[in-house]
N, C-alpha and C positions, 0 to 999 in steps of 0.2 A: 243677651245671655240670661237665659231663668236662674234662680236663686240654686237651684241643684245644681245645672252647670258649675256654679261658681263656687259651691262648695267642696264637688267632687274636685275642680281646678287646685284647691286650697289642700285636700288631703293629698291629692297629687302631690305636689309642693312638696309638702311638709315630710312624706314620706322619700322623694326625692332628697330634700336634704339631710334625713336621719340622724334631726336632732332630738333628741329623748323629751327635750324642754318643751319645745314648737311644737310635736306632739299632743303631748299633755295638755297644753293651753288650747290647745284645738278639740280637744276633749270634753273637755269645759264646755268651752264655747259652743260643742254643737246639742251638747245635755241642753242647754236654756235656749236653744235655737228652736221657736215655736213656726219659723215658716215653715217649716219641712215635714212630714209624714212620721211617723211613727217609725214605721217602716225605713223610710230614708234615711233618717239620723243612724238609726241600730246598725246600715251597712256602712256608712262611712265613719261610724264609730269601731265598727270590727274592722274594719281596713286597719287603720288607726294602731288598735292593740295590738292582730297581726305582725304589724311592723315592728312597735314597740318588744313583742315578745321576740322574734326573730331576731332585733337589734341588739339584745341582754343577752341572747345565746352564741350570736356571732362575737360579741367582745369577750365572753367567757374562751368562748374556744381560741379565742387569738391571745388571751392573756397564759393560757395552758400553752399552748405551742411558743408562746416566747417564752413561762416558765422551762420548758423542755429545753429549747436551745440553748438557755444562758445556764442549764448547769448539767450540759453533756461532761460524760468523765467528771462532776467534781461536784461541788454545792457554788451556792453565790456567795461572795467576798462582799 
């Protein structure tokens, strides 16, 4: 497996598991990552954000719709 392979595997992963953390360090990690292309880094770094951005809008909209449901007819107690 070439070192691409195994990093695309690694955002794979990470965006699979959609943790904001794992993300980030994978972030990092591929900014100082000199095996890879220029080019290479910037797309599995924009995977990366993507997901990151995606994942900050899906918890906002789910944090709205549970605001909505816990205070149908009333406020929260």
């Amino acid at each position: 497996m070439s070192h691409l392979e195994d990093v695309i595997a690694r955002v794979d992963a990470a965006i699979t598991e959609s943790v904001i953390t794992h993300m980030n360090e994978l972030l990092i990690a591929l900014s100082e990552d000199t095996e890879l292309t220029r080019e290479d880094r910037y797309a599995q770094q924009q995977r990366l954000r993507n997901a990151i951005a995606h994942h900050g809008k899906q918890y906002k909209e789910d944090q709205d719709a549970r605001h909505d449901s816990l205070t149908k007819g009333g406020v929260i107690l």
